[in-house]
N, C-alpha and C positions, 0 to 999 in steps of 0.2 A: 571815784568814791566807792566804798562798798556800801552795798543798800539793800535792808532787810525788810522784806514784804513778810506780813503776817496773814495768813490766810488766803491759799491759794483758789479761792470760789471763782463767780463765774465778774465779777468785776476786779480782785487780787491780782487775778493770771492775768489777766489784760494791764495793767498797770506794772508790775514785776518786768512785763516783755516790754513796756513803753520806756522804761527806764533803762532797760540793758541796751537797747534799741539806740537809745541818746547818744551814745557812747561808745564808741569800743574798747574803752580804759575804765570802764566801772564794771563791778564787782559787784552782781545780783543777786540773792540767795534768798529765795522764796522758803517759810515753812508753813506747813497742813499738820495737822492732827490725820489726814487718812490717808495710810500708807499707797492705798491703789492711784489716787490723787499726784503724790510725789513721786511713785513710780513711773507714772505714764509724762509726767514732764519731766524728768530726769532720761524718758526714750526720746524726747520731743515730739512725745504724741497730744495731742489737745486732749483733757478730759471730759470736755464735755461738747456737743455739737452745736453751730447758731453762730459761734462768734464769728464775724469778717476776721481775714486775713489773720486770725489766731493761728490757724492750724503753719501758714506758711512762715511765720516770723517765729514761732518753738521748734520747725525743722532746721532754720537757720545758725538761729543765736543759741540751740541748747549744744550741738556738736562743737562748736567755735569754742565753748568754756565760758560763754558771757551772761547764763544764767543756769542755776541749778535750785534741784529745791533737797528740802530735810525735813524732816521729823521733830526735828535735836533746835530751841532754843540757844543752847550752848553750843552750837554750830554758828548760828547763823546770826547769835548779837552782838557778841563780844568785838570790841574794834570799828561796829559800823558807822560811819559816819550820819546815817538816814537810817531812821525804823517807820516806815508806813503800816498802818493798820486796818483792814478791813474784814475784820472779824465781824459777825452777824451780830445783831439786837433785837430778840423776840420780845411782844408786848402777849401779858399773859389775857388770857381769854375773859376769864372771868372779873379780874380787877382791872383791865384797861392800862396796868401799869409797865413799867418796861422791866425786862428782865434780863440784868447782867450778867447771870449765869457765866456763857461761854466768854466776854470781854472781860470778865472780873481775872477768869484762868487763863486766859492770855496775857493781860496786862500783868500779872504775877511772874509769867513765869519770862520773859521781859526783862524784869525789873530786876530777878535772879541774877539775870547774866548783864547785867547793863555796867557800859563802861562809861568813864568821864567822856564829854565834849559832843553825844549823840544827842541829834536833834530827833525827835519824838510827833511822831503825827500821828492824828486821828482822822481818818476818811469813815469810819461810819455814821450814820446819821445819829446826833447825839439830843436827847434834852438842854433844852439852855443851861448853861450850869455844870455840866458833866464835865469838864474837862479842867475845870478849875479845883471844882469841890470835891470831885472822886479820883481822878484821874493821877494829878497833882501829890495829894495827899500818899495814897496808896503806892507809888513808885518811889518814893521820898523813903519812905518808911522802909520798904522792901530794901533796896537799893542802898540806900545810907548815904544816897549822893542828895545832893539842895539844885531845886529848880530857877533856872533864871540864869548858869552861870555856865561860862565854859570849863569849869573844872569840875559842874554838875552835871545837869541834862537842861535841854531846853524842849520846851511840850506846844505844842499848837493844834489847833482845832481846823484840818481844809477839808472840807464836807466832798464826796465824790458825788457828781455831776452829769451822770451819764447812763444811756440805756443797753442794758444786754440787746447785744447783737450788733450795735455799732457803737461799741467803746471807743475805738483809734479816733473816730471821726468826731464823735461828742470832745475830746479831750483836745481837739485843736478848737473846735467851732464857741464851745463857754470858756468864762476866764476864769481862772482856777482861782476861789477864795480862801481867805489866809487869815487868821485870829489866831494871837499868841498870848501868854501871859506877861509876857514882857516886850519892850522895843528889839531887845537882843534876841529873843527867842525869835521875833515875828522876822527881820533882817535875814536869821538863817534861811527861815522858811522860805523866802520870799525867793534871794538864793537858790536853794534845793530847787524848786520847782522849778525856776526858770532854766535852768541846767538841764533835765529832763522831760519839759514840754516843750513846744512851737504852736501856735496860735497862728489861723485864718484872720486876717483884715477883717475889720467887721464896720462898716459906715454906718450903722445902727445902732450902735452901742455911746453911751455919756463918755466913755474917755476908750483908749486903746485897748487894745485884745490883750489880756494876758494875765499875769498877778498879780491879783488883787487885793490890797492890803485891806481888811473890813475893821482893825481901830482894836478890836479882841475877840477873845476867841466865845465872847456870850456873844457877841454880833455874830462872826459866821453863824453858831450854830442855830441860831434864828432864821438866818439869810436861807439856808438848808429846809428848815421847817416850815417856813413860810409859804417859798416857792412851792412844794409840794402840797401842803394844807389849800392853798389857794385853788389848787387844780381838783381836789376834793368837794370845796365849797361850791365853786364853777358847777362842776359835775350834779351837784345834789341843788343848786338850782336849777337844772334842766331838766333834770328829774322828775321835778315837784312840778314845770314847767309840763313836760310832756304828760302826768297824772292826770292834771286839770286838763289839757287837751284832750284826752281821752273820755274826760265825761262831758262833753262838748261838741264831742264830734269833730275837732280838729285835726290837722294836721301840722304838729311841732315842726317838722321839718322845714317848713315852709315861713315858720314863722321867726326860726333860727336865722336861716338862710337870709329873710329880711334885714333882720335886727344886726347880723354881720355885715351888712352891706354897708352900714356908715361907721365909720372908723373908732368909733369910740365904746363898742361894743364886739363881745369877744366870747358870748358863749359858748360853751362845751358842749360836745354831745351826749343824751341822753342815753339810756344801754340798760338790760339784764343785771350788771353787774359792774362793781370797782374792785379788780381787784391786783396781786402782783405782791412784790416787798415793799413796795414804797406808799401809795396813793393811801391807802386804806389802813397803813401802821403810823406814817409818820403826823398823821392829826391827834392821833392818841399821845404821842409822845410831846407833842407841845397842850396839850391838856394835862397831861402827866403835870406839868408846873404851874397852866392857865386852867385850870379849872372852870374858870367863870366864864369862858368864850363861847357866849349859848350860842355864836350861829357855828361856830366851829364842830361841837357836838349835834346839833340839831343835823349839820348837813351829811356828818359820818352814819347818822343813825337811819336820815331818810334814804341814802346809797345801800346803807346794808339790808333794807327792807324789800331794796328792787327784786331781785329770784323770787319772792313771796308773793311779792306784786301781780310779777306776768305770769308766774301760774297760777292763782287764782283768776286772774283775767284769763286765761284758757277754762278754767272750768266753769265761768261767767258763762260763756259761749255754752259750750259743751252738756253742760246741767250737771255732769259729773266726769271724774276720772277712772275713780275706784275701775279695777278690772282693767283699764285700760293699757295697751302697748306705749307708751311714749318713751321717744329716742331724745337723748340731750347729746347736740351735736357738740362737742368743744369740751375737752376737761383742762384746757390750759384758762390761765388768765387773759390772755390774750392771742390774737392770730401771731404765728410762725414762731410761736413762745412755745418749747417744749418743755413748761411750768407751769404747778398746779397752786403755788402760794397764793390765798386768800382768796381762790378762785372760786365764780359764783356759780363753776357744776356743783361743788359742798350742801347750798341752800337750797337749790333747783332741785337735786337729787330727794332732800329730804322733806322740801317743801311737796313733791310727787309722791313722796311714798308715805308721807302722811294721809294723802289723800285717797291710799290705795292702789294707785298704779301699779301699773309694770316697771319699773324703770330702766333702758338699756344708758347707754356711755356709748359717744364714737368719737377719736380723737386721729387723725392721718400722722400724728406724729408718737402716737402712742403704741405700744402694741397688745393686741390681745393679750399675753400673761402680763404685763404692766398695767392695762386699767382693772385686772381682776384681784389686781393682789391691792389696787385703790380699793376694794371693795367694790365695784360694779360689773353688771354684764355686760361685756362688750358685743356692742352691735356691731356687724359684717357688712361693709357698704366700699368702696372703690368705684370712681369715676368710670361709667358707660358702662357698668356693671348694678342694675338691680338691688336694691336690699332686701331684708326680710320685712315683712307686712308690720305696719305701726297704723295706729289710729294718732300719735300726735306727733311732730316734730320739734324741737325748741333751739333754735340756735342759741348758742351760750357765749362761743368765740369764734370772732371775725376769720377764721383760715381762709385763704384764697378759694381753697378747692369747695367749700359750700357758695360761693358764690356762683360754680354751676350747676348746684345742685338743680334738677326741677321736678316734679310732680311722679315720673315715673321711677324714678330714683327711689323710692318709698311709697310701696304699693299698698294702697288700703286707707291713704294718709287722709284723715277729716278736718285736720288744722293742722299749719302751718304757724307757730310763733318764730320769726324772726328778731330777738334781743338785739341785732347788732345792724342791721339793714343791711345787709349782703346780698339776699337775695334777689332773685328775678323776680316781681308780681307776674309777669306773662308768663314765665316757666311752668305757672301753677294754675294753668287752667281748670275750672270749676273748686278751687279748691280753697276755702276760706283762709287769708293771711292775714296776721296780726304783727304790729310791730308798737314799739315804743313810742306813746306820745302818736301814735298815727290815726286815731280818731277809731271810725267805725271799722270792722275787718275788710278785707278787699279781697275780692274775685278775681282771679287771673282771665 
């Protein structure tokens, strides 16, 4: 097959290489909008760092002729048998609603060069609906070709499934979903995929590992939304969970820990912050069409309240910030994430300097002129090496490397917020520690 990957990001590249990968008789042609992107995997250099086994599978298959990427649409659609999509979906700030912008110019220019008999997928995470009522339409029109037919195009909806930093491994371990507009279209897909994946045994799962037919393409993109909103909802009930522990005197953990212990109970951890491309965008995008899901809203709003939360819970203790040095350890969304989407140094940051603080930034995967041109001061901190004097700490994200941090590490330090529970309580002798949902502060 020849198979056109759109959008070579940090889930495209991975998917482009798992396809060439399949095969050594298909024909892979990745395109990016940025040339630095296409150049560096047209060297078989990985563009960006984090992914397992990326960097060694583009020094293999790009020399071999088995994958390349372009700039040029009219490169890379004409003829394909397969166009996979994973062009980004921003949800605007202020309306909550989604913004096509970059998918609209993608899918345009696509539809330019689109030839009879190409099967059409969408892996971005989509609103219910999108891929019938815009998708469909707008290709049609471009194209002049009629969906549903092998002398047109055929479109389906297989939502991507997987976590940066272990894409190969998410892509065997979930069953790949599949929503078409037609029996014919969904047949292809079903096809396609299996051609291209391999699937882990799974004794867990209601039927076998693999391609999963979901009936149409408004079920995937539900099956997509769902999964993810639920882990949202989870999340912001642990939340509201640990709040009320905290004027209590409790300790959430503990009470999690229980409640996990008989099988019919599954909460999430409480935290600083939700955030990433996914957790914290895709509830908005199934409100985008459900409006009315008050717990679905209720729980996006009380997650995105968290960074406001724990520091005001630091200046609870304190009596005030104003004037003060506080370090927010973590600008990624998450530990060994060197990503700052939706992340909750943004609220932390501003919920501090509302208050008048000082505000530094420390991130081990960032570097000094990168968190300055984020707009923050980078703090100077390295393991068994000292930082500079702070009166507050706040872990924001889980990295390995604050889990050793301890007390001497940050000299002058009067509290300890730990968001994420990584750290040591004994590391911090005399030194009041706060964590989520952990009751009263604790003394190392």
């Amino acid at each position: 097959m020849k198979i056109a990957v759109v959008a070579l990001g940090k889930i495209g590249l991975p998917l482009a290489v798992q396809f060439a990968d399949a095969d050594p008789s298909h024909e892979v042609v990745g395109v990016d909008v940025n040339q630095r992107v296409v150049d560096l995997v047209n060297q078989g250099t990985e563009p960006f760092p984090g992914e397992a086994h990326l960097a060694e599978k583009l020094a293999e298959l790009v020399p071999a002729g088995r994958l390349r990427a372009t700039t040029e649409y009219a490169d890379a659609i004409p003829g394909a048998d397969a166009v996979v999509l994973v062009v980004p979906l921003f949800v605007d700030e202020a309306t909550g609603q989604p913004d096509f912008g970059w998918m609209d110019e993608a899918t345009n220019s696509l539809a330019q060069h689109l030839t009879p008999g190409t099967l059409i997928s969408y892996e971005t995470t989509l609103p219910v609906g999108t891929t019938r009522d815009r998708w469909k339409p707008m290709i049609e029109e471009i194209s002049g070709l009629t969906e549903g037919t092998d002398q047109g195009f055929h479109l389906v909806f297989s939502p991507e499934r997987v976590l940066t930093g272990r894409v190969f491994q998410d892509l065997r371990r979930y069953p790949k979903l599949v929503g078409g507009l037609t029996v014919a279209g969904t047949e292809r897909a079903v096809e396609f995929y299996e051609a291209v994946l391999s699937f882990d045994e799974r004794a867990d799962l209601p039927r076998p590992n693999g391609v999963w037919d979901m009936g149409s393409a408004e079920a995937a993109e539900m099956a997509k939304l769902a999964e993810t909103t639920y882990r949202d909802v989870n999340i912001g009930l642990a939340n509201q969970f640990a709040r009320y522990a905290d004027t209590v005197g409790i300790d959430v953990q503990r009470v999690i820990e229980a409640c996990n212990s008989q099988p019919f109970s599954h909460i999430h951890q409480p935290g600083i912050a939700v955030g990433g491309h996914c957790i914290p965008v895709y509830p908005r995008l199934y409100l985008s069409t459900d409006p009315d899901a008050t717990v679905v809203s209720n729980a996006r709003a009380a997650n995105a309240a968290m960074p406001e939360y724990a520091v005001a819970r630091a200046e609870s203790l304190l009596g005030s910030l104003s004037g003060m040095r506080v370090v927010v350890l973590g600008a990624s969304y998450r530990g060994k994430v060197k990503e700052t989407a939706f992340s909750g140094v943004f609220g932390t940051v501003d919920a501090l300097r509302e208050r008048g603080a000082q505000v530094l930034v420390h991130d081990p995967m960032f570097s000094d002129e990168e968190l300055s041109a984020l707009g923050w001061q980078p703090y100077r901190w390295s393991a068994g090496q000292p930082g500079e004097p702070v009166d507050v700490a706040i872990v924001q994200a889980d990295h390995p490397e604050y889990a050793e941090l301890t007390a001497a590490d940050l000299p002058g330090l009067k509290l300890m917020l730990d968001g994420r529970r990584i750290t040591d309580p004994a590391a911090f002798t005399g030194v009041p520690r706060l964590t989520i949902g952990g009751g009263e502060p604790v003394t190392g």
